[in-house]
VOFI-822052 format. One record per atom (N, C-alpha, C): residue number from 1; residue in three letters; atom name; x, y, z. Coordinates in Angstrom, 3 decimals. Layout:
N
  seq  type  atom         u         v         w
  NUM   ALA    CA         X         Y         Z
...
***
This chain:
165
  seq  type  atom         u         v         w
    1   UNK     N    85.037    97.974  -231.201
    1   UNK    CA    85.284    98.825  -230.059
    1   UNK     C    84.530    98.264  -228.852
    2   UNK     N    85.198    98.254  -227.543
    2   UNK    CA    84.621    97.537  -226.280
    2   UNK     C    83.799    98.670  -226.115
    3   UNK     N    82.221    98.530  -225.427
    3   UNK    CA    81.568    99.427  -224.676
    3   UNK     C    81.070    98.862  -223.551
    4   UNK     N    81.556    99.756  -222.797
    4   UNK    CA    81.262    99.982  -221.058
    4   UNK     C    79.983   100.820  -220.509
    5   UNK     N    79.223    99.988  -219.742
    5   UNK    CA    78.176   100.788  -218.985
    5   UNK     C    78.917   101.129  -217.327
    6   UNK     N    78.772   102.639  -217.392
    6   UNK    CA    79.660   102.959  -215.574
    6   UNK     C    77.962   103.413  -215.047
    7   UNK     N    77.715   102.647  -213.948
    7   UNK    CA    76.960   103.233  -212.995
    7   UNK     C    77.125   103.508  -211.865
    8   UNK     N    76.507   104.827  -211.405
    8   UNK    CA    76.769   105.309  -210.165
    8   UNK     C    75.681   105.319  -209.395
    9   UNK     N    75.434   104.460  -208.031
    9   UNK    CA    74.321   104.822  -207.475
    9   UNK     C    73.818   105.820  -206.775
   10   UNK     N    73.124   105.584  -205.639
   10   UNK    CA    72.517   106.759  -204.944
   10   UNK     C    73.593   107.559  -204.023
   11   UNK     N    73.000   109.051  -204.067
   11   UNK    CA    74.082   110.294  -203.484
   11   UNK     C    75.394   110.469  -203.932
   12   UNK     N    75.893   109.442  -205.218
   12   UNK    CA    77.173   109.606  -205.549
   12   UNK     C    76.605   111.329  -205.896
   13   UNK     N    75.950   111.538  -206.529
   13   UNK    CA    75.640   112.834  -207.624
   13   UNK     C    75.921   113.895  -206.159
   14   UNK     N    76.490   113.978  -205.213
   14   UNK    CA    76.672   114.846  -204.056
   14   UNK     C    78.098   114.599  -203.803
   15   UNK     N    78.803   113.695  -204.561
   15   UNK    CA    80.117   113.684  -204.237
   15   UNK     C    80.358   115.610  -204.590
   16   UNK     N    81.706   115.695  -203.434
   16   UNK    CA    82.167   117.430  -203.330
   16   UNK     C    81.595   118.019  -202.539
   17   UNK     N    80.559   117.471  -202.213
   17   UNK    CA    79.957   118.555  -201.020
   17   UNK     C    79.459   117.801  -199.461
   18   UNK     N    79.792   116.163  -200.145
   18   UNK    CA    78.998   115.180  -199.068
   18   UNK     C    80.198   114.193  -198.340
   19   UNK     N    80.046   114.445  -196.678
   19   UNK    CA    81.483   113.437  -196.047
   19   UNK     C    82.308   113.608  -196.398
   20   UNK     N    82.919   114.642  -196.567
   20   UNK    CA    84.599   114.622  -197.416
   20   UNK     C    85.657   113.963  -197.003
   21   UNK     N    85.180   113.648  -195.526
   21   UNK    CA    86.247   113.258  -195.339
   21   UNK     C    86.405   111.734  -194.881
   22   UNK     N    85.030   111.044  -195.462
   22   UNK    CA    84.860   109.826  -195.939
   22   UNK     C    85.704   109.758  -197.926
   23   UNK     N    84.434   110.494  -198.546
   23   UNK    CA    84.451   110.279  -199.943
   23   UNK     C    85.465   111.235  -200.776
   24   UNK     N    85.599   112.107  -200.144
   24   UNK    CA    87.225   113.448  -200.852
   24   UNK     C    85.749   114.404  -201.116
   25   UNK     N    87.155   115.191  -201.787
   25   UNK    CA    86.138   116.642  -202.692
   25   UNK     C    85.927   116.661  -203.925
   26   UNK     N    86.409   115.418  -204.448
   26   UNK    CA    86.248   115.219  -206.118
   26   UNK     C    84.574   115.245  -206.492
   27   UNK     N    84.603   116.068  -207.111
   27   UNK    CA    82.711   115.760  -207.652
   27   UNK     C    82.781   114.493  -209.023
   28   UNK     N    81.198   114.599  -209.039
   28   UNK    CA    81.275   113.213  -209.669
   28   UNK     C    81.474   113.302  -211.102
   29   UNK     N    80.858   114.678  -211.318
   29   UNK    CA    81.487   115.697  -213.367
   29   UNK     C    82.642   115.144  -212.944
   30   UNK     N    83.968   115.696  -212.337
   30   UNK    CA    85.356   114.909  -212.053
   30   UNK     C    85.703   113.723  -212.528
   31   UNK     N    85.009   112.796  -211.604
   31   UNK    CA    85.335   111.430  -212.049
   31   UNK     C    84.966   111.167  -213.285
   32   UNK     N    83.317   111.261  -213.583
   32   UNK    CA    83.093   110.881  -214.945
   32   UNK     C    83.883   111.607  -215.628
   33   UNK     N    84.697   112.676  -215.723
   33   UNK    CA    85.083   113.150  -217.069
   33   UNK     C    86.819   112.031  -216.978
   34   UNK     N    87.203   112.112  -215.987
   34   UNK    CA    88.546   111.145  -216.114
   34   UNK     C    87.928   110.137  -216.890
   35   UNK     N    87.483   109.322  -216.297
   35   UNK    CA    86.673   108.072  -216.795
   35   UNK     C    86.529   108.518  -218.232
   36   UNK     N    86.080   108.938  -219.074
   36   UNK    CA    85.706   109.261  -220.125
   36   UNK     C    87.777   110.020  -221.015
   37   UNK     N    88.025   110.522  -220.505
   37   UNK    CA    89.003   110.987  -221.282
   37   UNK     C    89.674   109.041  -220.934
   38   UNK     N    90.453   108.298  -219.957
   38   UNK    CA    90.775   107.024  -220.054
   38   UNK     C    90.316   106.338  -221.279
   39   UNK     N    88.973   106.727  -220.800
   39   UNK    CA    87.812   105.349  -222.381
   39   UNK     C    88.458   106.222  -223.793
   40   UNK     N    89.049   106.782  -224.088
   40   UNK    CA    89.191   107.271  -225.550
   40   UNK     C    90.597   107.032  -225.572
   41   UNK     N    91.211   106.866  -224.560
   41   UNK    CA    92.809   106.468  -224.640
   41   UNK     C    92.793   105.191  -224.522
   42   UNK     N    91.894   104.336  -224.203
   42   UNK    CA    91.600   102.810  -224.613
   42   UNK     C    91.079   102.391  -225.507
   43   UNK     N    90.467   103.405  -226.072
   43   UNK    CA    89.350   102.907  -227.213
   43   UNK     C    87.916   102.156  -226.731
   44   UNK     N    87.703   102.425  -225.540
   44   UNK    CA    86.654   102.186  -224.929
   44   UNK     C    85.569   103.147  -225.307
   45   UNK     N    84.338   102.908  -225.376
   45   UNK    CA    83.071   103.313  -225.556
   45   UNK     C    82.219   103.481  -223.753
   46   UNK     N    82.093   104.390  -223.297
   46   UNK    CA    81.213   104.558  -222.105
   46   UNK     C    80.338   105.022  -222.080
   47   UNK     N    79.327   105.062  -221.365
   47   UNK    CA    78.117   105.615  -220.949
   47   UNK     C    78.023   105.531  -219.536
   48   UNK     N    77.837   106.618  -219.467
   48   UNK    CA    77.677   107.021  -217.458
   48   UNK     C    76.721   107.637  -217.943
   49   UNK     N    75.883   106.852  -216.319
   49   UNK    CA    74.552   107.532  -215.751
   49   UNK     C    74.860   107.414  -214.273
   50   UNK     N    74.103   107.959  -213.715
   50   UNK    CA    74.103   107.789  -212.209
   50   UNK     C    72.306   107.953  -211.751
   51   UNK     N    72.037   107.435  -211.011
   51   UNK    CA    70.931   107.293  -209.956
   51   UNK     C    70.622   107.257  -208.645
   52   UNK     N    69.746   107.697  -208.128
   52   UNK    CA    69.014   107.130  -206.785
   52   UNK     C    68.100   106.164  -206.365
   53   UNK     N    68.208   105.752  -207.802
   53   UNK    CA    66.079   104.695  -207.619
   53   UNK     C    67.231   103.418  -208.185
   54   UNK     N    66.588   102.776  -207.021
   54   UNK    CA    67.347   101.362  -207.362
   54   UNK     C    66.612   100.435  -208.671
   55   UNK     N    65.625   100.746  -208.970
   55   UNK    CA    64.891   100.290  -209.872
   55   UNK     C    65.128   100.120  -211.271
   56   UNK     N    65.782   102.007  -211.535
   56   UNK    CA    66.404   102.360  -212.607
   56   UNK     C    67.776   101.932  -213.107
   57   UNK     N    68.665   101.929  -212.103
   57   UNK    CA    69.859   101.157  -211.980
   57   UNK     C    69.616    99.710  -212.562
   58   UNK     N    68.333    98.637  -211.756
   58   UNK    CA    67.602    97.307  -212.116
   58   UNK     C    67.611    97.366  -213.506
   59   UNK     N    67.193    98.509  -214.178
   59   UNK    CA    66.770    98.306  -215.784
   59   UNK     C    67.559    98.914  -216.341
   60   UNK     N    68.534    99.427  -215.707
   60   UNK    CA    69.704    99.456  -216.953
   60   UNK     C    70.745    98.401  -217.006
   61   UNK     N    70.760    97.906  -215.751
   61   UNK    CA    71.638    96.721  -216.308
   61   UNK     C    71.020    95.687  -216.635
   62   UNK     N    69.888    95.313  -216.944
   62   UNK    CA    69.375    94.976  -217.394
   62   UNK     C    69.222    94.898  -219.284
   63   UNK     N    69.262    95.907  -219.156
   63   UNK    CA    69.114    96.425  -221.094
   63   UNK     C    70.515    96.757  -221.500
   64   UNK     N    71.854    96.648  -220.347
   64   UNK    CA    72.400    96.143  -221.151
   64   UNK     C    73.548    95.093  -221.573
   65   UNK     N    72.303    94.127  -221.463
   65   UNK    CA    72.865    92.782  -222.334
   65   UNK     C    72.876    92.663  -223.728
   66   UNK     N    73.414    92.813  -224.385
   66   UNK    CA    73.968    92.629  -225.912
   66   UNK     C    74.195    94.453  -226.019
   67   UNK     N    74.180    95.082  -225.764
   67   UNK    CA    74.762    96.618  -225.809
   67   UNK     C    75.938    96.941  -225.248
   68   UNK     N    76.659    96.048  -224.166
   68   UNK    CA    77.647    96.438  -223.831
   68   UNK     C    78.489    95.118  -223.312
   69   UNK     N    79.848    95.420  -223.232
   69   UNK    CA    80.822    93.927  -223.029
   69   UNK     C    81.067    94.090  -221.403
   70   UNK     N    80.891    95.155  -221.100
   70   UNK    CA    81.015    94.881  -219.472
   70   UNK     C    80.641    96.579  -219.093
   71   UNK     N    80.587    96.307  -217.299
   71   UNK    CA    79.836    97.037  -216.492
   71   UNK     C    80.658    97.365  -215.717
   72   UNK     N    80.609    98.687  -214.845
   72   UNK    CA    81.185    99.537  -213.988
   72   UNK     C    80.054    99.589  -213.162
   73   UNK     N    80.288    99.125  -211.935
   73   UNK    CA    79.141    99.867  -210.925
   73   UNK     C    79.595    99.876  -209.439
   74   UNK     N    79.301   100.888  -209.131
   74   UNK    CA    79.381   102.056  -207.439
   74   UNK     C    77.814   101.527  -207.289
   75   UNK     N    77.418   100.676  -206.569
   75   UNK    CA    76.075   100.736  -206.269
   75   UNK     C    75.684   101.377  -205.005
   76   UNK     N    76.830   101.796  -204.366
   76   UNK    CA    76.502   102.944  -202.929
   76   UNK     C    76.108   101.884  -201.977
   77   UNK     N    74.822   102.120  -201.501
   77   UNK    CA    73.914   102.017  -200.607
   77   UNK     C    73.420   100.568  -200.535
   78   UNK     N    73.087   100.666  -202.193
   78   UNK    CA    72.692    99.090  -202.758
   78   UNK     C    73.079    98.468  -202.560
   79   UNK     N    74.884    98.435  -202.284
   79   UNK    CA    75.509    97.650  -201.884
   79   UNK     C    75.209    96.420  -201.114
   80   UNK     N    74.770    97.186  -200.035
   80   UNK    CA    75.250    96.459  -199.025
   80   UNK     C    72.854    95.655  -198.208
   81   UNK     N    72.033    96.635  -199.694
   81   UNK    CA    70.817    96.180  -199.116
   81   UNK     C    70.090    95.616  -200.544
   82   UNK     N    70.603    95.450  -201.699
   82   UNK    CA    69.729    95.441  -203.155
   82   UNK     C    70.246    93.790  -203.775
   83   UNK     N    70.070    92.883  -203.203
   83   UNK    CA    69.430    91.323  -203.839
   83   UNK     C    68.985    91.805  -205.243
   84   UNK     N    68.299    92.488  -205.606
   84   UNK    CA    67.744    92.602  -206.906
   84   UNK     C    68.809    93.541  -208.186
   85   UNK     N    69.902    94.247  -207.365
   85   UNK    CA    70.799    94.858  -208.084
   85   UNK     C    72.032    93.381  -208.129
   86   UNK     N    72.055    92.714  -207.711
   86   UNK    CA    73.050    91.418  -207.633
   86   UNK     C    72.233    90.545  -208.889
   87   UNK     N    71.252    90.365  -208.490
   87   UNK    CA    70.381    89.396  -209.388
   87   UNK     C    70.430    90.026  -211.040
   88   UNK     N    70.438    90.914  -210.830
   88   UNK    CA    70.277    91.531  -212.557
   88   UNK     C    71.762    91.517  -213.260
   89   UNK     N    72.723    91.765  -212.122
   89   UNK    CA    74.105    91.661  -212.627
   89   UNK     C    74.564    89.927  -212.950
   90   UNK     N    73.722    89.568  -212.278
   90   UNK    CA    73.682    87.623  -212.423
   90   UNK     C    73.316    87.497  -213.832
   91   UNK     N    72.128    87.587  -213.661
   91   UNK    CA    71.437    87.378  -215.076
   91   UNK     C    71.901    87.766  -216.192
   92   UNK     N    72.366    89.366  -216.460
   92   UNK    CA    72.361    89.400  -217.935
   92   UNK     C    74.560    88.860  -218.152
   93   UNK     N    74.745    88.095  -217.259
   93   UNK    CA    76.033    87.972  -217.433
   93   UNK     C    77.112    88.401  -218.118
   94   UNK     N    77.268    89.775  -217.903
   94   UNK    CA    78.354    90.326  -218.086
   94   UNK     C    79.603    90.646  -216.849
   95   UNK     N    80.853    90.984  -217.550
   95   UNK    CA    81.452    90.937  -216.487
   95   UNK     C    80.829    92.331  -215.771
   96   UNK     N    81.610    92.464  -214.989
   96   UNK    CA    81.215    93.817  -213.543
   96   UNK     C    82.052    94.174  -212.418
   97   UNK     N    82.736    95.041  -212.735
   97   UNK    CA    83.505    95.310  -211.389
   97   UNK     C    83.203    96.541  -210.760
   98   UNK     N    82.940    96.155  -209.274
   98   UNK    CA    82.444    96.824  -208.410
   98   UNK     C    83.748    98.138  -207.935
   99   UNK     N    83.080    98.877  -207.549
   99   UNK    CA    83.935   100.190  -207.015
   99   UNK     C    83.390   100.739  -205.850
  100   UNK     N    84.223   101.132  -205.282
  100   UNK    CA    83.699   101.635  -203.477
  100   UNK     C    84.910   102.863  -203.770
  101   UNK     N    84.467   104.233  -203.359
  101   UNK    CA    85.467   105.058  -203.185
  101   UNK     C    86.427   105.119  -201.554
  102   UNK     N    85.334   104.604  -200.866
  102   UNK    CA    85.963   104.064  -199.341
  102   UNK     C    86.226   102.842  -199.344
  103   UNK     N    86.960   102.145  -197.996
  103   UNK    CA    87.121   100.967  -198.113
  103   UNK     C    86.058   100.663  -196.840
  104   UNK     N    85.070    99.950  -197.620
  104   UNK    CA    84.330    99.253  -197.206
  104   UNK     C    84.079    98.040  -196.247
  105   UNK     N    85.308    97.779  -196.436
  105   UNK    CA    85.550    96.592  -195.200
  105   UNK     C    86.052    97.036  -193.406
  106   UNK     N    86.631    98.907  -193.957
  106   UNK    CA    87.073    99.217  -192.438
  106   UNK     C    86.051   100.537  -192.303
  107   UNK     N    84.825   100.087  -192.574
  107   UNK    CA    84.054   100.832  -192.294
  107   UNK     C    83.053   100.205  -190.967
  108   UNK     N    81.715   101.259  -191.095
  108   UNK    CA    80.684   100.432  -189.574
  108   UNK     C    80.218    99.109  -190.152
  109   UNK     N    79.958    97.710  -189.253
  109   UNK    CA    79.769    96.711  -189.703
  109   UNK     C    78.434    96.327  -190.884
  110   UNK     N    77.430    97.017  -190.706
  110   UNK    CA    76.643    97.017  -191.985
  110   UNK     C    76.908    97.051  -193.217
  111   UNK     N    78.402    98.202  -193.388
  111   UNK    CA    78.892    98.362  -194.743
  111   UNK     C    79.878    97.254  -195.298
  112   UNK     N    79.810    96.220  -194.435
  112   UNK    CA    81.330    95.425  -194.831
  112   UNK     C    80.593    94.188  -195.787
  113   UNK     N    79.519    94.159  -195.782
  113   UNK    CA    79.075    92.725  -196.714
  113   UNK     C    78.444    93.813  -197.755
  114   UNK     N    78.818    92.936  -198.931
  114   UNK    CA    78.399    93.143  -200.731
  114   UNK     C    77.635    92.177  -201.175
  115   UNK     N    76.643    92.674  -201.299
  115   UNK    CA    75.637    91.740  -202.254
  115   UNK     C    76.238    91.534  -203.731
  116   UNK     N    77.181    92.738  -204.242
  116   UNK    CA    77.176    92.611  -205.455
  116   UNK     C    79.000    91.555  -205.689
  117   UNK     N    79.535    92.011  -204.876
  117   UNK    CA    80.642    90.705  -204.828
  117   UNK     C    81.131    89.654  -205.087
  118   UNK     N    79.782    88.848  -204.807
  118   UNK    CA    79.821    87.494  -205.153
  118   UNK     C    79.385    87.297  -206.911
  119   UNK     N    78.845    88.451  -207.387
  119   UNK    CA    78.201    87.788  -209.038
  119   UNK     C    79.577    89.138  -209.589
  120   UNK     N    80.293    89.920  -208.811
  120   UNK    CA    81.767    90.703  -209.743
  120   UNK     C    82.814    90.039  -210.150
  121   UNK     N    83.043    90.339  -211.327
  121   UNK    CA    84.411    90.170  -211.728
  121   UNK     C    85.301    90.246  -210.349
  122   UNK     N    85.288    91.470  -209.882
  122   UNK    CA    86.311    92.214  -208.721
  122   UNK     C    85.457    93.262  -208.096
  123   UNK     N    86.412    93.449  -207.316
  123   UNK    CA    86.145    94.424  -206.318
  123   UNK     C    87.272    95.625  -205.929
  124   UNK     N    86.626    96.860  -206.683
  124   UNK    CA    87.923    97.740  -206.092
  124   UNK     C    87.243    98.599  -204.851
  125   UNK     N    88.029    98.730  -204.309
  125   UNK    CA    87.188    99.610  -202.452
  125   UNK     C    88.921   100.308  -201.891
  126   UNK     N    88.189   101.268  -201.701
  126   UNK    CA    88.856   102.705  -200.643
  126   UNK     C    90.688   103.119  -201.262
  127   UNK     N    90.115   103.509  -202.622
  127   UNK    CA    91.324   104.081  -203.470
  127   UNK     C    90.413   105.515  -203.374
  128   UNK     N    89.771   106.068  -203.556
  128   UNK    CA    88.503   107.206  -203.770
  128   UNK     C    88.427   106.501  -205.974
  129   UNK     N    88.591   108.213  -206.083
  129   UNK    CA    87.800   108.289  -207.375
  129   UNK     C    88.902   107.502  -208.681
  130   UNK     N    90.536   107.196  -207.916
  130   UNK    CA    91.210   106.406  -208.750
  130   UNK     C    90.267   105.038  -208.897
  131   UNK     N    89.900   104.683  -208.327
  131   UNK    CA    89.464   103.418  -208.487
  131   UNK     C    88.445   102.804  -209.455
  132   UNK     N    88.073   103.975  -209.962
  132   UNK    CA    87.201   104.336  -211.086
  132   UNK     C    87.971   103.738  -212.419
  133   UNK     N    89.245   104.516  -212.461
  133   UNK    CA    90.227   104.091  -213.407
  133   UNK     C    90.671   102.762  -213.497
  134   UNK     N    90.959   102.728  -212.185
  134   UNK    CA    91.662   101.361  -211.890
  134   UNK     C    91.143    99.854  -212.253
  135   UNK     N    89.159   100.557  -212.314
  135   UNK    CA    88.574    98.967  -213.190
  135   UNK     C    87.907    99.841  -214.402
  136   UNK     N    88.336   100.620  -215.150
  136   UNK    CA    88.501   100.736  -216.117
  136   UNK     C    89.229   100.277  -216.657
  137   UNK     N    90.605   100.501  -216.512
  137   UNK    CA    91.840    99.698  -216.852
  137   UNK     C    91.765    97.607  -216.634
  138   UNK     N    91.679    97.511  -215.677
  138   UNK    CA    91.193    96.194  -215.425
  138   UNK     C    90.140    95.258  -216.091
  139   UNK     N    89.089    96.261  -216.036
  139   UNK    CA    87.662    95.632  -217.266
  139   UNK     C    88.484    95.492  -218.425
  140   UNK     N    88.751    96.764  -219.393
  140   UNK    CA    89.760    96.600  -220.060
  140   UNK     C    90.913    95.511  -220.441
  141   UNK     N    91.437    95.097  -219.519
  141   UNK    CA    92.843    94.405  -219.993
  141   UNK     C    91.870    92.709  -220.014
  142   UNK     N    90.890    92.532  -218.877
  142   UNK    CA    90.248    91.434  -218.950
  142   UNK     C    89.120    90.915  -220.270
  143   UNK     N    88.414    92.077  -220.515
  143   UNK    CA    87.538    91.989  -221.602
  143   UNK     C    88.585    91.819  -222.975
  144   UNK     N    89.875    92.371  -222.616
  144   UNK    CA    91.073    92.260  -224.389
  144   UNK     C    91.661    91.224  -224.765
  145   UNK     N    91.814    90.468  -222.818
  145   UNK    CA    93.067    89.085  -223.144
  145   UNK     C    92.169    87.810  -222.333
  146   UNK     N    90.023    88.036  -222.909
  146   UNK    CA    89.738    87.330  -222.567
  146   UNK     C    88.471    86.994  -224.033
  147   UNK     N    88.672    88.260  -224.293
  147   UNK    CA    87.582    87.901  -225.481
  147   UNK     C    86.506    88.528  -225.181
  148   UNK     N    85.410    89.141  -225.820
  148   UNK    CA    84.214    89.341  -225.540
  148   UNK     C    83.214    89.182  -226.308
  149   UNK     N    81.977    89.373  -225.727
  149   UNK    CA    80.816    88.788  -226.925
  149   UNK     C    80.372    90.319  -227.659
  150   UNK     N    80.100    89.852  -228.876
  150   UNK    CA    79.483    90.970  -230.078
  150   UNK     C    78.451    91.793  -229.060
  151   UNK     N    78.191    92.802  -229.167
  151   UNK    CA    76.996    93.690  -228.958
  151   UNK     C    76.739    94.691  -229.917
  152   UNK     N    75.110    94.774  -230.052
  152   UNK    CA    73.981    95.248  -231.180
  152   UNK     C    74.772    96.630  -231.170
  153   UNK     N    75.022    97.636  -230.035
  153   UNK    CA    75.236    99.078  -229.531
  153   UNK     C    74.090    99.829  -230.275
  154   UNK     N    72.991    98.743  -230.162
  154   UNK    CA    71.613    99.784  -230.352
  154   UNK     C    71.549   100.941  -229.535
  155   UNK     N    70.991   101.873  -230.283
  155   UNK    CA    71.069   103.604  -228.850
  155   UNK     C    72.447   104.092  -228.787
  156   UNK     N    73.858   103.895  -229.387
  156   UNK    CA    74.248   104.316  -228.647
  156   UNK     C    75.554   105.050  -229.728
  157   UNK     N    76.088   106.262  -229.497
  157   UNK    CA    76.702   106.865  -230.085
  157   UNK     C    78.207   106.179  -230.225
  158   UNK     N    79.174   107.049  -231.012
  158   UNK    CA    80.236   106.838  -231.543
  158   UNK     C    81.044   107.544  -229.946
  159   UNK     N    82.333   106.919  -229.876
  159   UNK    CA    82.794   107.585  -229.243
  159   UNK     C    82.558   107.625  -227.469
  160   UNK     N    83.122   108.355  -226.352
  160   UNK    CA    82.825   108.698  -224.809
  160   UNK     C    81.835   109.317  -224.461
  161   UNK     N    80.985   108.768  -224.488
  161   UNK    CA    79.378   109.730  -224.178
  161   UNK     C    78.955   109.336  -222.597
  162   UNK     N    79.139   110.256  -221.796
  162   UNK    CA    78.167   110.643  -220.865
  162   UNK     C    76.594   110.921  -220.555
  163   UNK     N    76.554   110.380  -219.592
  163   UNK    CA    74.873   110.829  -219.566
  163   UNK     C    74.409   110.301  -218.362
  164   UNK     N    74.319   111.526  -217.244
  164   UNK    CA    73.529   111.246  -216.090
  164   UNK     C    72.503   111.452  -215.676
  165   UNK     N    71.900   111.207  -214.935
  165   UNK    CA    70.083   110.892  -214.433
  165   UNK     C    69.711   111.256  -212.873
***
């Protein structure tokens, strides 16, 4: 069974109540639960967390190399200021596709460069919370008709497990 780490960075956990009319009204229970009903109609294994401390985000993708075949990450903010959230996605080389619920490129000019871009698989930006799916599906079809490496899935349950922070 493939397992997926989805991370969400900072203020996603305010999606529904924050810019709506940047980010929609979908809250982020919402997305993660799509996300999670998808992963069981793929046979995907997930774990969602979400954060604000870029640090924590640092050490989870970090830990997980040999626990998981690829990565989901919204790094928000990080985006566009965290060298050290790029570097960790370098290092433990897994794939990674990035997600933006806006499109990031027709946004104010600060938001248009990605640190994390250059070390992603892809880049999905300004679908909103489909886009979630959309490299679900994508990680998916790439990790099936590309092969992936064994992982321990030390820690980690049977099945779509959630779990945010």
């Amino acid at each position: 069974m493939l397992r997926v780490l989805v991370l969400h960075g900072p203020n996603l956990n305010l999606l529904g109540n924050r810019e709506e009319s940047v980010y929609g009204t979908t809250t982020l229970a919402e997305i993660d639960a799509s996300l999670s009903k998808l992963g069981s109609e793929l046979g995907v294994e997930l774990e969602i967390r979400q954060s604000n401390h870029e640090g924590e985000l640092v050490t989870w993708i970090q830990e997980a190399r040999g626990n998981y075949h690829g990565i989901i990450i919204n790094p928000a903010a990080y985006t566009h200021t965290s060298i050290a959230v790029r570097d960790a996605l370098s290092a433990v080389e897994i794939p990674a596709i990035e997600v933006h619920l806006s499109n990031i490129h027709r946004r104010e000019e600060f938001r248009r460069h990605s640190y994390v871009s250059g070390v992603a698989l892809g880049q999905i930006s300004g679908f909103g919370p489909i886009g979630y799916l959309l490299a679900l599906r994508g990680l998916h079809e790439h990790l099936s008709s590309h092969g992936s490496k064994p992982v321990s899935g030390a820690g980690l349950s049977r099945g779509a497990e959630t779990r945010s922070h």
